[in-house]
N, C-alpha and C positions, 0 to 999 in steps of 0.2 A: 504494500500500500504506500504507497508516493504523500498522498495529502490526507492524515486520520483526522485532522478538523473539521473538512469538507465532507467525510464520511461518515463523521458525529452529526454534524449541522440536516446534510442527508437521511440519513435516519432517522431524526427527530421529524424532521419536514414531511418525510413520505408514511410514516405514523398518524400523524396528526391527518393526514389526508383520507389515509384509511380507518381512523377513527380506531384507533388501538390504545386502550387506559394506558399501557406503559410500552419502554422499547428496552431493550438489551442492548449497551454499547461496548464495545473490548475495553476494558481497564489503562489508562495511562494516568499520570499524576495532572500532565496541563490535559485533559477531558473531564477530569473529577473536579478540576478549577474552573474552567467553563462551566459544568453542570451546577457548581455552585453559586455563581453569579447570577445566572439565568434563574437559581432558585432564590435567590434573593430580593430579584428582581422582580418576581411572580409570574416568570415566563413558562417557568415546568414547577413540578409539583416534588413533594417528596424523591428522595435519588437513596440508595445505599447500595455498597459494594458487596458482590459476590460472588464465590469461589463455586466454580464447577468443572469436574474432571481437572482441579489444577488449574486453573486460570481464571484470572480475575475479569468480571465485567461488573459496569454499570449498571441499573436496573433504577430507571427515570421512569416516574407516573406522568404524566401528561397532565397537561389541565384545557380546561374545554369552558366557553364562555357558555351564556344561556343561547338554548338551541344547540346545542352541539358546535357552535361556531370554538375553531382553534386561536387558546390566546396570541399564537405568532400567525400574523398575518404574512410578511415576509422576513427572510434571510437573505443578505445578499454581503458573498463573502468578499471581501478588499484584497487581502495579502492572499497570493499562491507562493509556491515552493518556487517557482518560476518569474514570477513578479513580485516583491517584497514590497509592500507600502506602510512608509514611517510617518508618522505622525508628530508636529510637537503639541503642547498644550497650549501653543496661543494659538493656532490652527483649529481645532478642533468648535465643531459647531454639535446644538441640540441635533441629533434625528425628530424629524416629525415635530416641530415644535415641542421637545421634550416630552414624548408620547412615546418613541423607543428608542433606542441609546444603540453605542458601538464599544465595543468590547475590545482590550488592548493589551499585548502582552508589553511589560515593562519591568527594569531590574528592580521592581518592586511587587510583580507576580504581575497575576492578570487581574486587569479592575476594566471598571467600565470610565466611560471618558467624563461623567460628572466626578467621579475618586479624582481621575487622570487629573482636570483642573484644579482640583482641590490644593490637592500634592504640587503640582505646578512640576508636572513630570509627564512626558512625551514617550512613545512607542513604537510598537507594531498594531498596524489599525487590522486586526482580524478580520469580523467583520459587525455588520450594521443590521439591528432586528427590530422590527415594532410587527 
């Protein structure tokens, strides 16, 4: 697997389309920090780590607005393995009039771009979710 971001982001994306309460994603540390932000943020729902045949995965509930509508409307990811977009913190603007944010890996882990300003610290612009 070349890009396990895009294949988290994926998985969540085509879940939610199939309307599936949770998704299984392969175990990495920056996946479990993403899934964390995202649950902070009230994009996914409950996450815990789990071990089967030896290998660690994800296990992310989803969350579902009223009607069955999915709380991520879109994902749309910035940085590939092949194209790298940095970001500073006087650069960075709300997504969506502050309705959904961008997620940024930085040597202060990964936070989203309201942390980012806060800190007064600049990135990798992962990507963008409302």
């Amino acid at each position: 697997m070349t890009d396990p971001i895009s294949d988290l982001l994926t998985r969540i994306r085509n879940a939610q389309i199939a309307k599936h309460a949770s998704v299984d994603i392969p175990y990495s540390q920056v996946k479990a920090a993403i899934i964390k932000v995202l649950y902070e943020e009230g994009f996914v729902g409950a996450f815990k780590v789990v071990e089967n045949e030896g290998r660690k995965s994800l296990q992310v509930s989803l969350r579902y607005a009223v009607g069955q509508e999915p709380m991520i409307s879109e994902i749309h990811r910035n940085s590939r393995p092949g194209r790298r977009s940095y970001v500073g913190y006087r650069r960075m603007k709300p997504v969506r009039s502050g309705m959904g944010m961008s997620v940024l890996s930085t040597p202060k882990g990964i936070l989203t771009d309201v942390q980012a300003r806060e800190n007064k610290i600049g990135g990798e612009l992962l990507f963008t979710i409302w």
